[in-house]
Backbone bond lengths (Angstrom), bond angles and torsions (degrees), N, CA, C in turn:
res aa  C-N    CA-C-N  psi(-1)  N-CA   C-N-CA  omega(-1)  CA-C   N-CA-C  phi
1 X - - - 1.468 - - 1.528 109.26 -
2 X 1.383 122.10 120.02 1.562 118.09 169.69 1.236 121.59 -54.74
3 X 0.980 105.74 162.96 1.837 99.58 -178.31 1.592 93.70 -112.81
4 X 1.515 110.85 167.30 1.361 120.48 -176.11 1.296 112.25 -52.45
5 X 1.561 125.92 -56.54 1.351 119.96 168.62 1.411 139.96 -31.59
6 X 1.499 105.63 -17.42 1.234 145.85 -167.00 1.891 101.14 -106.97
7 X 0.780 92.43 -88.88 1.830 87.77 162.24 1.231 117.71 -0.73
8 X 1.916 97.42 -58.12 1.594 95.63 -162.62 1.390 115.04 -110.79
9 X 1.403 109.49 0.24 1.545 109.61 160.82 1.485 121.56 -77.86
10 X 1.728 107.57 -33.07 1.581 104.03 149.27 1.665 136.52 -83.02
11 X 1.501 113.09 14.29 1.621 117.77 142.29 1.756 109.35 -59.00
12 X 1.456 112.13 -36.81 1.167 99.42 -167.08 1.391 130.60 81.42
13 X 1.588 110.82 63.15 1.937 103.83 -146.34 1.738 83.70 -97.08
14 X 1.245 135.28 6.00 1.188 102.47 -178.32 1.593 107.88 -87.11
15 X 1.431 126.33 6.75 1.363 137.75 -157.65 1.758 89.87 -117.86
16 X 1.207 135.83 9.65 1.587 122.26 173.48 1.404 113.19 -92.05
17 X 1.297 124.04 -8.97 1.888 126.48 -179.77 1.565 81.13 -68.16
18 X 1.073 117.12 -54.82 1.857 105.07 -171.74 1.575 110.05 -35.51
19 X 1.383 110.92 -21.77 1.643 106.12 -150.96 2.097 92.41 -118.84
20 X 1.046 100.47 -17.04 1.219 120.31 176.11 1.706 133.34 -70.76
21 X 1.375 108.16 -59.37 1.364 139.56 125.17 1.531 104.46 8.54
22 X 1.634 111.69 -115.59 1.282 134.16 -131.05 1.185 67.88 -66.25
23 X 1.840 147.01 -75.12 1.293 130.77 -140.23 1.827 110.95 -67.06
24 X 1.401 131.68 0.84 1.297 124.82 172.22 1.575 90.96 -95.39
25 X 1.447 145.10 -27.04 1.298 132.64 -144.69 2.133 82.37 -106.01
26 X 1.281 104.26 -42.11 1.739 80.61 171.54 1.409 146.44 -96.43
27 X 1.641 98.23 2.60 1.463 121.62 138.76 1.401 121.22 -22.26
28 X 2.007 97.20 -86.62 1.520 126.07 162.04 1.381 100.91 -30.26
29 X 1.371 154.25 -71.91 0.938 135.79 -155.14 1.884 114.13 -89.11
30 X 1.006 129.00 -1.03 1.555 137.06 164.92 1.750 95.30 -99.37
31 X 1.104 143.31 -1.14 1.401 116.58 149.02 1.627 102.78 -82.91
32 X 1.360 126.02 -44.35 1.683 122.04 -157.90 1.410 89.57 -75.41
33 X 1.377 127.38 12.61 1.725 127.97 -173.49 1.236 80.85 -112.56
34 X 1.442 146.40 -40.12 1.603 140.31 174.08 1.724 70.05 91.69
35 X 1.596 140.11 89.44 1.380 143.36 -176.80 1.270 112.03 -167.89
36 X 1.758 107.14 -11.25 1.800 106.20 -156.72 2.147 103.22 -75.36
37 X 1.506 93.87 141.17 1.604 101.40 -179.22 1.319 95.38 -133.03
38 X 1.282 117.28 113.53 1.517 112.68 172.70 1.726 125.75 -59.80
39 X 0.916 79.71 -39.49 1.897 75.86 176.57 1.358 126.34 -62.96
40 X 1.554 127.75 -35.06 1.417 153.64 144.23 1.429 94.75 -28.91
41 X 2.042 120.41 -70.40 1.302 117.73 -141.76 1.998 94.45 -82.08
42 X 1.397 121.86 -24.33 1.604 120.34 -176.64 1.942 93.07 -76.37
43 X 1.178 113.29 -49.34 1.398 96.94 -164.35 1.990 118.88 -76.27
44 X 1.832 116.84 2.76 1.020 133.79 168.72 1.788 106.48 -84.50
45 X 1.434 115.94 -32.68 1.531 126.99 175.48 1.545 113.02 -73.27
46 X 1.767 119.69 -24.63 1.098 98.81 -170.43 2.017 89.00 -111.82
47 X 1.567 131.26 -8.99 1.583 108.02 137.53 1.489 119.44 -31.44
48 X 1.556 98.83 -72.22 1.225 100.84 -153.53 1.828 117.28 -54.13
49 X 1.078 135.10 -23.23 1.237 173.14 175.87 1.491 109.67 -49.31
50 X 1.451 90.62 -67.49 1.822 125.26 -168.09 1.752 96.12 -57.72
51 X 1.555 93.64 -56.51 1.189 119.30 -136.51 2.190 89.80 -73.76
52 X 1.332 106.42 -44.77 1.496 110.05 163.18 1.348 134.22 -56.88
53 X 1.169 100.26 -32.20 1.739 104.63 158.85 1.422 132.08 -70.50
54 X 1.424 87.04 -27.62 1.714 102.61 -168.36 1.970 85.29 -71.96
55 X 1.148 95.76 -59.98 1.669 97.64 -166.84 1.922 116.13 -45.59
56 X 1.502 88.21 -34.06 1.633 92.16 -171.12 1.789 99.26 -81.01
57 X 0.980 132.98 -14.30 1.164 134.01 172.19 1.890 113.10 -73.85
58 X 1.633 98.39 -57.56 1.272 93.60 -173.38 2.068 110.32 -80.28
59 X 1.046 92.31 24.26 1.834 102.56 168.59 1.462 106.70 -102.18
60 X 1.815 98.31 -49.83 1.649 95.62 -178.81 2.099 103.79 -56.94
61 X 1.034 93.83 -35.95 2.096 89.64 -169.99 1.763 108.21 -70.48
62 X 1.236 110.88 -26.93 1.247 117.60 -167.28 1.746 117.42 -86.59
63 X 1.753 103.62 -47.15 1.682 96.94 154.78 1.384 119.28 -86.36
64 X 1.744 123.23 6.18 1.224 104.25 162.85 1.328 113.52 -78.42
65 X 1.005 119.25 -24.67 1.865 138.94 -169.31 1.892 105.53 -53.03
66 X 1.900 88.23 -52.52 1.429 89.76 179.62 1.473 134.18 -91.77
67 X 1.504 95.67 -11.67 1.419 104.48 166.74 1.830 90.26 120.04
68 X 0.864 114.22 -11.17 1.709 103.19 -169.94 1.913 115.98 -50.71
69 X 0.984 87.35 -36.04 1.603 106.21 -161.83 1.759 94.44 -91.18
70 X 1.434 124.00 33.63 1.277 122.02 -174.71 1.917 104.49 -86.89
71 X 1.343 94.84 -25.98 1.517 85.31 -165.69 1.628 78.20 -136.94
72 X 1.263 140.59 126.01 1.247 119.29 164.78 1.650 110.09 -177.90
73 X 1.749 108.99 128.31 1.435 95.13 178.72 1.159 154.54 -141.23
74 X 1.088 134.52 139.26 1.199 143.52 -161.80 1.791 108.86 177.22
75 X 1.365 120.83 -142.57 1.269 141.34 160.48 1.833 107.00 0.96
76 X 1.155 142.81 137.51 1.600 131.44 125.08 0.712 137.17 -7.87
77 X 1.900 138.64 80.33 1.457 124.74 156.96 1.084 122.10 -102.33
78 X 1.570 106.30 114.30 1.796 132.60 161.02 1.165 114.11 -22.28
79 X 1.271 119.70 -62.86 1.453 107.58 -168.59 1.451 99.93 -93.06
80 X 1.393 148.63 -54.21 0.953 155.45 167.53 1.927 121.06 -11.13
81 X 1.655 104.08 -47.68 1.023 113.41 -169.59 1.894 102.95 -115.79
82 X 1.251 101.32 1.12 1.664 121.12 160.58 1.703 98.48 77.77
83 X 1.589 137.67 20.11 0.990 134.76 139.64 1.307 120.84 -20.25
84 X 1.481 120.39 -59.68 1.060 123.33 -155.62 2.118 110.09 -126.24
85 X 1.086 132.18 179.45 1.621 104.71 164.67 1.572 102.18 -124.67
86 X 1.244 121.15 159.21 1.684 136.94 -173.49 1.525 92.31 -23.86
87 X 1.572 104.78 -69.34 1.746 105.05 -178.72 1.138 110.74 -16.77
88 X 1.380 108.79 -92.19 1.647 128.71 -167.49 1.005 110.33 -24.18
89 X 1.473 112.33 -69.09 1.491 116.46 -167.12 1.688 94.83 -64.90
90 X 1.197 126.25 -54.22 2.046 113.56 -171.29 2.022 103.43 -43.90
91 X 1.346 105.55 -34.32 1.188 96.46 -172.37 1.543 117.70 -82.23
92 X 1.300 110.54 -12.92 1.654 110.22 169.65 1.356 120.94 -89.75
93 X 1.649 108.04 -16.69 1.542 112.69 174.12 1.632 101.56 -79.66
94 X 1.392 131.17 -46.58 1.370 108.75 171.82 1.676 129.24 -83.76
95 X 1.217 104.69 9.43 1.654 114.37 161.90 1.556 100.19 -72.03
96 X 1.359 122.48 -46.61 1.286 102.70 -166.79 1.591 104.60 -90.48
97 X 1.218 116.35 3.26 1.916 121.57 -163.06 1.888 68.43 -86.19
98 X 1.083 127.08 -49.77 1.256 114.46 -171.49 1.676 139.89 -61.80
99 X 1.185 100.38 -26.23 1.411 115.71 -176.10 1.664 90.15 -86.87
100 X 1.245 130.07 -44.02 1.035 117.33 168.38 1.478 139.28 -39.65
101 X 1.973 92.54 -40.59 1.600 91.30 -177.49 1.841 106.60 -88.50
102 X 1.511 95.66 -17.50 1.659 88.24 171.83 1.473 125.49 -70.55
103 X 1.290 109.85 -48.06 1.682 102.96 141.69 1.258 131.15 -10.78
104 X 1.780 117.13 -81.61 1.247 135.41 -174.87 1.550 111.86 -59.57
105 X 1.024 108.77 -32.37 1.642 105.29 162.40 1.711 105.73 -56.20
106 X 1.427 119.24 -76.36 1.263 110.29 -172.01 1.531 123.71 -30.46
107 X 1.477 100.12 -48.63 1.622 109.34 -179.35 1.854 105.98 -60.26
108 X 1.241 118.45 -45.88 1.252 107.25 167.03 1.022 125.65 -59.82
109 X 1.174 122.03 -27.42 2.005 128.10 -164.08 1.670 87.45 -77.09
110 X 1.503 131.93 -45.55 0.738 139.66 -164.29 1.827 117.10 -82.08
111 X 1.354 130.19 -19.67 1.601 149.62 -167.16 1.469 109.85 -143.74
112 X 1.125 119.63 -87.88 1.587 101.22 -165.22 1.553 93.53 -147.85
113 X 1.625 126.68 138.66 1.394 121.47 173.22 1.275 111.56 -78.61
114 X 1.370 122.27 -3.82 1.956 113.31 149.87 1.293 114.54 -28.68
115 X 1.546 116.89 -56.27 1.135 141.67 -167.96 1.938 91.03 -44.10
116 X 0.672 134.41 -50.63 1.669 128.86 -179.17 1.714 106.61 -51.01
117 X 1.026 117.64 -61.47 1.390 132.97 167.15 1.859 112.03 -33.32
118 X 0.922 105.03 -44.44 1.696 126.58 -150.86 2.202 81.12 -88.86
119 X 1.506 100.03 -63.87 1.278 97.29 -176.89 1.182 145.27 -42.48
120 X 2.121 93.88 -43.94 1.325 111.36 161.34 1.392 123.99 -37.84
121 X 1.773 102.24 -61.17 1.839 98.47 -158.78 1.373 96.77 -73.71
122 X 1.342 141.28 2.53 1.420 141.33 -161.99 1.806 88.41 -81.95
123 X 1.322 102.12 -54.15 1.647 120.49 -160.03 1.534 96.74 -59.35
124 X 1.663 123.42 -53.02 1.226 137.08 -169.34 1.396 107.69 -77.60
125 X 1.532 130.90 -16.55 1.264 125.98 158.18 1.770 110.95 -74.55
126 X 0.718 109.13 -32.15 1.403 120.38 -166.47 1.486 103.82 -74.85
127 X 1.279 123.84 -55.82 1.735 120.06 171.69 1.420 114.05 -72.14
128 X 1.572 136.16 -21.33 1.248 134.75 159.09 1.345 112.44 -65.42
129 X 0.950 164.32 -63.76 1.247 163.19 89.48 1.805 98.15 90.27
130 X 0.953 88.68 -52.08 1.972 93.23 172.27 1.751 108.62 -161.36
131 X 1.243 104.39 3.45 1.422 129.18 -175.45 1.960 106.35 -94.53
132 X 1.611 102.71 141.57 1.524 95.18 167.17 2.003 114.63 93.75
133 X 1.317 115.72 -167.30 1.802 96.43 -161.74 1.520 80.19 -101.42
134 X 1.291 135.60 -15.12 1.628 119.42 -173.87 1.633 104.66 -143.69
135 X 1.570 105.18 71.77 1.711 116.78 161.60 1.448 112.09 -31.98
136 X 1.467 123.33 112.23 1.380 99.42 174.87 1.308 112.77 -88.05
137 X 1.471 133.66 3.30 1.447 135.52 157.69 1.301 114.12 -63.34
138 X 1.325 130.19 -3.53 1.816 137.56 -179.49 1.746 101.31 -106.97
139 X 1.775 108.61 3.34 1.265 117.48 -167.01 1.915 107.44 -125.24
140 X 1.065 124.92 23.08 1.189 129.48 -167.51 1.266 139.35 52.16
141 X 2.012 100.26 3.40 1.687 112.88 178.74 1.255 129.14 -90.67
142 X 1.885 110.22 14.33 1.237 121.97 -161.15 1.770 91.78 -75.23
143 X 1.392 146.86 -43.27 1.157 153.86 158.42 1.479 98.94 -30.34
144 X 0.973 140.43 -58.33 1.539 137.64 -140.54 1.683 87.30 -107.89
145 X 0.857 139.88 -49.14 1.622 124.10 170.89 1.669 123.41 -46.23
146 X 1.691 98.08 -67.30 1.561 103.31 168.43 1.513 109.55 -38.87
147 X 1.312 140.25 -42.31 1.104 129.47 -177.13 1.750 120.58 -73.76
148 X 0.982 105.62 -16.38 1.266 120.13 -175.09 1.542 106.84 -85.27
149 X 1.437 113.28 -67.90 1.512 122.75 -170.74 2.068 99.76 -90.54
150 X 0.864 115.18 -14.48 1.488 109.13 173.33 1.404 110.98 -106.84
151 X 1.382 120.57 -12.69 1.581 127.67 159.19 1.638 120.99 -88.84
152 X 1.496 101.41 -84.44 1.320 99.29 -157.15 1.757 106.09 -81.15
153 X 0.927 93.40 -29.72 1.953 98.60 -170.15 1.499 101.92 -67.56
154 X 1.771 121.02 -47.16 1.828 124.46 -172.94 1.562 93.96 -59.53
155 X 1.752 114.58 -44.94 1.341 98.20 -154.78 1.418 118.73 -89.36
156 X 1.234 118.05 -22.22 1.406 139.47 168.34 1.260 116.15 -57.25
157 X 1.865 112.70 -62.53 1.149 115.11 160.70 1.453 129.20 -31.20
158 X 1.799 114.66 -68.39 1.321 110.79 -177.19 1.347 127.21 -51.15
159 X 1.448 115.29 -18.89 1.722 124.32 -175.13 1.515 88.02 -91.17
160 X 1.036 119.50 -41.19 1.876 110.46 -176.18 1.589 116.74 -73.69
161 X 1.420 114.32 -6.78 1.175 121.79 167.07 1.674 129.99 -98.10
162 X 1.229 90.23 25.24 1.591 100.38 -161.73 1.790 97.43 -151.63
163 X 1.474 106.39 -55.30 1.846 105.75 173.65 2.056 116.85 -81.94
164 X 1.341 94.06 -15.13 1.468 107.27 179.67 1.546 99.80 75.54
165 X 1.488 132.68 22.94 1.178 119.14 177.07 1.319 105.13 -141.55
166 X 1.670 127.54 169.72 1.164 133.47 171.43 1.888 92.01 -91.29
167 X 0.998 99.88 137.41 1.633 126.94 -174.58 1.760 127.39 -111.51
168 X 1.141 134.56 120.97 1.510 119.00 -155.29 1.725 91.06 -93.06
169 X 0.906 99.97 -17.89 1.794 110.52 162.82 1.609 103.63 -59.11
170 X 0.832 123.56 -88.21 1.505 120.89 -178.25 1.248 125.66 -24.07
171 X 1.885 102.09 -60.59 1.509 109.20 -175.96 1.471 109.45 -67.90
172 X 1.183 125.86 -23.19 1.160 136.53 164.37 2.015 119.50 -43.53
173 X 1.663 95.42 -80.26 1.370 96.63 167.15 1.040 126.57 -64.36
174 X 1.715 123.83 5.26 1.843 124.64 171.98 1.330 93.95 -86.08
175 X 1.029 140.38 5.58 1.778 120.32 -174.67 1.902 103.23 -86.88
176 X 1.552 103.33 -56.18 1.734 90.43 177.69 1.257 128.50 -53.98
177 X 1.483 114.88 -35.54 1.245 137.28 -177.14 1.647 99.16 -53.95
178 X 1.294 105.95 -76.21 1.579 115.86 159.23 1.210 123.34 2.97
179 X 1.572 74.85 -90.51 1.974 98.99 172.26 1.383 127.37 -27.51
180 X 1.467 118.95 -50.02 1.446 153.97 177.94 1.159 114.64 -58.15
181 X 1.393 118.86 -54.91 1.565 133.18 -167.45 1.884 88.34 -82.76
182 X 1.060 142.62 -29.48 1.191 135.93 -164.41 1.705 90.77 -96.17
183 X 0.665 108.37 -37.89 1.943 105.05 179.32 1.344 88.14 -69.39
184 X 1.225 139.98 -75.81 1.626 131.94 176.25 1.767 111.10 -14.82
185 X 1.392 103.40 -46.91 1.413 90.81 -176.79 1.916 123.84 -76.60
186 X 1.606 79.44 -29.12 2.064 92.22 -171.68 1.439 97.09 -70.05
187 X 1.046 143.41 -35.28 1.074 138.00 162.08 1.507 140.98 -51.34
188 X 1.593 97.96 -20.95 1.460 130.10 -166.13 1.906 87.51 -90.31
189 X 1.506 99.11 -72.63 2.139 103.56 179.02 1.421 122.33 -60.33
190 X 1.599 107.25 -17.01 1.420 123.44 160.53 1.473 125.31 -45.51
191 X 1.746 107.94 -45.18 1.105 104.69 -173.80 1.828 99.76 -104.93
192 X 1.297 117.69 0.65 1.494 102.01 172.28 1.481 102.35 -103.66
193 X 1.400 119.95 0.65 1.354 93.15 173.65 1.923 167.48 -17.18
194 X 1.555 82.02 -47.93 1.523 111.40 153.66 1.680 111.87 -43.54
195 X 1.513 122.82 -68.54 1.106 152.81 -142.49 1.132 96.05 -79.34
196 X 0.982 106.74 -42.88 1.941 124.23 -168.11 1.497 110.25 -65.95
197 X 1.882 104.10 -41.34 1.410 81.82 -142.00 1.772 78.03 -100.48
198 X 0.963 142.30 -33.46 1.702 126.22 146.94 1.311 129.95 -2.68
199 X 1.963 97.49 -48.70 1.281 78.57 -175.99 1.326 124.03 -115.11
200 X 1.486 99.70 25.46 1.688 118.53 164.91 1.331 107.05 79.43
201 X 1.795 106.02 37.61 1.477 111.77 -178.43 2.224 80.72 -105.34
202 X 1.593 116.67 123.65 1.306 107.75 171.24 1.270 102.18 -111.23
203 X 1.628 117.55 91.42 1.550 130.74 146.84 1.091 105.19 -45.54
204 X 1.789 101.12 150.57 1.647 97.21 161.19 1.459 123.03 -51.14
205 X 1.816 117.36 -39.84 1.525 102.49 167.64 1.487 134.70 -68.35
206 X 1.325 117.25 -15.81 1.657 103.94 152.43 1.541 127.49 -63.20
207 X 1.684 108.29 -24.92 1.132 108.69 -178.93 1.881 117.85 -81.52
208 X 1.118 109.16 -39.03 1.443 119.62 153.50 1.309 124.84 -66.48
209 X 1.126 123.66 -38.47 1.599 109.32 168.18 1.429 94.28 108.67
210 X 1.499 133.73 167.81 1.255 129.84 -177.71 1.418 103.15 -69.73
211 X 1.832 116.37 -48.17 1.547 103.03 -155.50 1.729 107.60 -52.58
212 X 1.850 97.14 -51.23 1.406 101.67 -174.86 1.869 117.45 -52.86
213 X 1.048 115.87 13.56 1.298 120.60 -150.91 1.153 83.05 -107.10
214 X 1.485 103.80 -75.24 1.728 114.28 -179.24 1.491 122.55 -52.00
215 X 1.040 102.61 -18.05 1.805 89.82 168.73 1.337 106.27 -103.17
216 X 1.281 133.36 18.64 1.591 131.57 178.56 1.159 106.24 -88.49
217 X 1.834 109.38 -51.30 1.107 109.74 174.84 1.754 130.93 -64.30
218 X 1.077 105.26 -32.32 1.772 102.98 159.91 0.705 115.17 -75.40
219 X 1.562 151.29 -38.36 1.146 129.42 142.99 1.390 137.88 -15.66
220 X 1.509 106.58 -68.55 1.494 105.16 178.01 1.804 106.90 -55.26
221 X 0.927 106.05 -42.99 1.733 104.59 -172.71 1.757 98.79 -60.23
222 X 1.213 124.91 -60.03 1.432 131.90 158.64 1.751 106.79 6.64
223 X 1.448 84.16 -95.68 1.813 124.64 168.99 1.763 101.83 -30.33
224 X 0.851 102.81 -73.53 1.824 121.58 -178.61 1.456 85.65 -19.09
225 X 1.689 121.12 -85.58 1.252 122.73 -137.09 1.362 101.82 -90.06
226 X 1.580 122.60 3.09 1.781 125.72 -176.93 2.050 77.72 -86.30
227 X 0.870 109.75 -73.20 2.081 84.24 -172.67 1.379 117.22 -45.56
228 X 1.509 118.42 -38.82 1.514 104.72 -169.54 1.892 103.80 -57.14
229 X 1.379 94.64 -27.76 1.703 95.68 176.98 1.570 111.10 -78.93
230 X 0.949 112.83 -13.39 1.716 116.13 -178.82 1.599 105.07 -100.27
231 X 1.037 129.38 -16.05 1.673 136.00 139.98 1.169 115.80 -35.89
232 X 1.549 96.60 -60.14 1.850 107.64 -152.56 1.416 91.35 -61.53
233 X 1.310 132.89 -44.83 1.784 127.27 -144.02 1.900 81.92 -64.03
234 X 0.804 142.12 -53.40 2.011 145.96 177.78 1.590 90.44 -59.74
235 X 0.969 98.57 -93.35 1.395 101.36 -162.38 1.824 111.06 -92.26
236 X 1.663 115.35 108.46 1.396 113.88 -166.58 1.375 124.66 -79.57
237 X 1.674 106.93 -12.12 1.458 124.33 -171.30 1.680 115.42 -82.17
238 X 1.468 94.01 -20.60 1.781 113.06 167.21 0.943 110.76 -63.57
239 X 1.567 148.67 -15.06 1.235 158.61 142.62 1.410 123.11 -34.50
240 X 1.319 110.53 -16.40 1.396 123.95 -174.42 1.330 101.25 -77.39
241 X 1.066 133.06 -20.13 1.592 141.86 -173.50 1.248 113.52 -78.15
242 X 1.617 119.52 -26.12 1.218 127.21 -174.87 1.763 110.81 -71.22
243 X 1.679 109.40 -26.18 1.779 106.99 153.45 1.452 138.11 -37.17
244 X 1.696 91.44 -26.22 1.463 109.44 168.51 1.499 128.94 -50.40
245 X 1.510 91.44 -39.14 1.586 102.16 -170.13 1.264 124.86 -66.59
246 X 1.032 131.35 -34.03 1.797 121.49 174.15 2.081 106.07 -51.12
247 X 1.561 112.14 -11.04 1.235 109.94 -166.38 1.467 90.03 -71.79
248 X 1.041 127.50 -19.57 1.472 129.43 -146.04 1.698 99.47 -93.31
249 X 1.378 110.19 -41.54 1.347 101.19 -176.75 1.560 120.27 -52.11
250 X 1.347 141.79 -64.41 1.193 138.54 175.29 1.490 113.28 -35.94
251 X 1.427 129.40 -55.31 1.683 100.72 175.84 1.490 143.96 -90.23
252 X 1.935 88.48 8.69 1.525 112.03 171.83 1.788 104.69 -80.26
253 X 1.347 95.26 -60.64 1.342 87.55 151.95 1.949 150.00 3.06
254 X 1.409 76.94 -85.08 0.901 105.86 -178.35 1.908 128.08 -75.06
255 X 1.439 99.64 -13.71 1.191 108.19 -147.69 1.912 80.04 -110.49
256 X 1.479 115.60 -30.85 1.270 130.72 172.19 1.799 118.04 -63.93
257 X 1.393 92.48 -37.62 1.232 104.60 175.26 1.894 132.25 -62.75
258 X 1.603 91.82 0.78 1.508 96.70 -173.28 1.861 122.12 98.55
259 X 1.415 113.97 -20.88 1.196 122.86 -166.39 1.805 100.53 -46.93
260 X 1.150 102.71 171.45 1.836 117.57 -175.65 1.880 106.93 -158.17
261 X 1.443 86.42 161.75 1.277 98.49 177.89 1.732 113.86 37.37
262 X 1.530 118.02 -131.44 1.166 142.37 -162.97 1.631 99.76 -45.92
263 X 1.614 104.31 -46.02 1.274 102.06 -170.51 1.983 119.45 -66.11
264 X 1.053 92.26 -10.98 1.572 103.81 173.57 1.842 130.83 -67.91
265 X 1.229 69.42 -16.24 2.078 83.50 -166.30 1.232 83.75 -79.34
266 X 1.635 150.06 -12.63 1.447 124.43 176.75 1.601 100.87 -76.07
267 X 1.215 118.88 -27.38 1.697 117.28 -154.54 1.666 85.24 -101.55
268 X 1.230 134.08 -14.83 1.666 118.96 168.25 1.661 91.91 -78.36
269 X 0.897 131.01 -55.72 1.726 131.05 172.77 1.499 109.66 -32.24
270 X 1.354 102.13 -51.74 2.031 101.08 -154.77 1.999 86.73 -88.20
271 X 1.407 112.42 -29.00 1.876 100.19 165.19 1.609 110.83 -62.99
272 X 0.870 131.47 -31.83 1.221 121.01 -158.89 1.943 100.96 -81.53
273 X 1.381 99.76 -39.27 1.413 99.68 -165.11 1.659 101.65 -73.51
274 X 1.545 130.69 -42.44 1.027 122.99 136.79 1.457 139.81 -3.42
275 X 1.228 107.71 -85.47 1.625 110.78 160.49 1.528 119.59 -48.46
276 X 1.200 123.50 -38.25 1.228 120.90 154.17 1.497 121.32 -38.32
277 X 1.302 113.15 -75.83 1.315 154.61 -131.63 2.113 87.17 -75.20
278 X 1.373 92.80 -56.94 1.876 103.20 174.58 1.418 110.38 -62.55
279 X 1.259 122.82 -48.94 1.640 129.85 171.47 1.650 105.41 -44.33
280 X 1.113 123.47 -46.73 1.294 108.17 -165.09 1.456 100.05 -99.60
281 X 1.307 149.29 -14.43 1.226 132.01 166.32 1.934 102.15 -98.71
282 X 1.475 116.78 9.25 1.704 96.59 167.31 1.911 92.17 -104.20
283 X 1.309 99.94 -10.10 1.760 92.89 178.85 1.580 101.27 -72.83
284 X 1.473 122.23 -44.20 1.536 115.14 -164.53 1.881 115.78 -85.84
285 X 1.478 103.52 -4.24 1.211 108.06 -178.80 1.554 99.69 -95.08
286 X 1.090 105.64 -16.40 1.747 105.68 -168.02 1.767 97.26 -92.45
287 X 1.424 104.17 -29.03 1.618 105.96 159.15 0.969 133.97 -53.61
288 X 1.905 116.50 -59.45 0.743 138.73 -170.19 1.947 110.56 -64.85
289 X 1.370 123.27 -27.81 1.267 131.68 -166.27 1.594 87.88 -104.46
């Protein structure tokens, strides 16, 4: 039986700024919309939240299922390292698939019953993911989703759940955010690479190879802060985000530098706080303007 400590090292909390993020950065942009509703913007934080745990759970059950997670490192896996059994963990990934959709009801009861629609494929992206007969994370689209549902949909959404509209402001400030949360991940298959490609899981970084890997991820961080600057010229207070950037040097760095395996979990650490770190000063500049 895992113990709680265990529980919550396989939530995986260094992976929630991803989920954290977009809902402070589309906040920020439904106040500079003169739109912000707090109850809308807390019950979009604890989806987004729900909805990351749920996913990191039903990944831990799904490569424990297949064996991926047999030898592999970084993070806590429950089933993987037999803490926990398939059960357990299936039943904590849909405890939180649940609080999520009870959530997402409120936010609909409260904005638009689209919002049910919108939630669904969120939920059904989220258990495919490595879940189901064709994971598209075993397919190299795990990059191109996170950007989608951890960019434009969290950040768009939260301003559309609060202004009742889709906003070019929003979709706008979901691209770094985006950007960020998807470098969170290349960094994440970066360091299991080895592991991965053994076990016939083809991430985009098995498919790129480390070098191409490593310059994707500076790249995306690159990219990230060329919009927060293409914000600012509209909105100049979005500029405030650009303080962010010295965070960036240490795991670009580092990640440039050749590092592997074990040594990686500092630069999935120093991305995450990053993505954090930009979320809350492109949320208060996007307020503040």
């Amino acid at each position: 039986m895992a113990t709680p400590a265990q529980w919550v090292a396989g939530a995986r909390p260094r992976t929630l700024p991803a989920a954290v993020a977009p809902v402070l950065v589309g906040t920020g942009a439904a106040v500079a919309l003169d739109g912000f509703r707090p109850a809308p913007a807390l019950l979009a934080l604890l989806v987004a939240l729900a909805l990351q745990v749920a996913v990191n759970y039903a990944n831990d059950y799904s490569d424990g299922r297949r064996g991926t997670d047999a030898d592999r490192v970084g993070p806590m896996r429950l089933v993987g390292s037999g803490a926990a059994t398939p059960r357990q963990v299936l039943a904590a990934g849909l405890a939180s698939f649940a609080v999520a959709g009870v959530a997402g009801l409120g936010l609909a009861a409260l904005s638009s019953w689209w919002l049910v629609a919108v939630g669904a494929v969120c939920i059904a992206a989220a258990w495919t993911y490595t879940g189901g007969p064709l994971p598209y994370g075993y397919r190299a689209l795990g990059e191109v989703m996170v950007f989608v549902f951890f960019g434009l949909v969290a950040v768009a959404g939260t301003t559309f759940v609060q202004t009742r509209a889709v906003e070019g402001l929003a979709l706008a400030a979901s691209v770094p955010i985006g950007l960020m949360s998807t470098a969170l991940l290349v960094v994440n298959n970066l360091r299991d690479i080895a592991g991965d490609a053994v076990a016939g899981k083809r991430t985009l970084a098995v498919l790129l190879g480390e070098r191409g890997t490593r310059a994707t991820y500076a790249g995306l961080l690159v990219l990230a802060f060329a919009v927060v600057v293409a914000i600012g010229v509209i909105r100049p207070w979005a500029l405030l985000a650009l303080l962010a950037a010295p965070l960036a040097v240490p795991p670009v760095r580092l990640v440039l530098s050749g590092a592997r395996g074990p040594a990686l979990i500092a630069g999935l650490q120093a991305t995450g706080k990053l993505t954090l770190a930009t979320g809350v000063l492109l949320g208060a500049g996007l307020a503040l303007s």
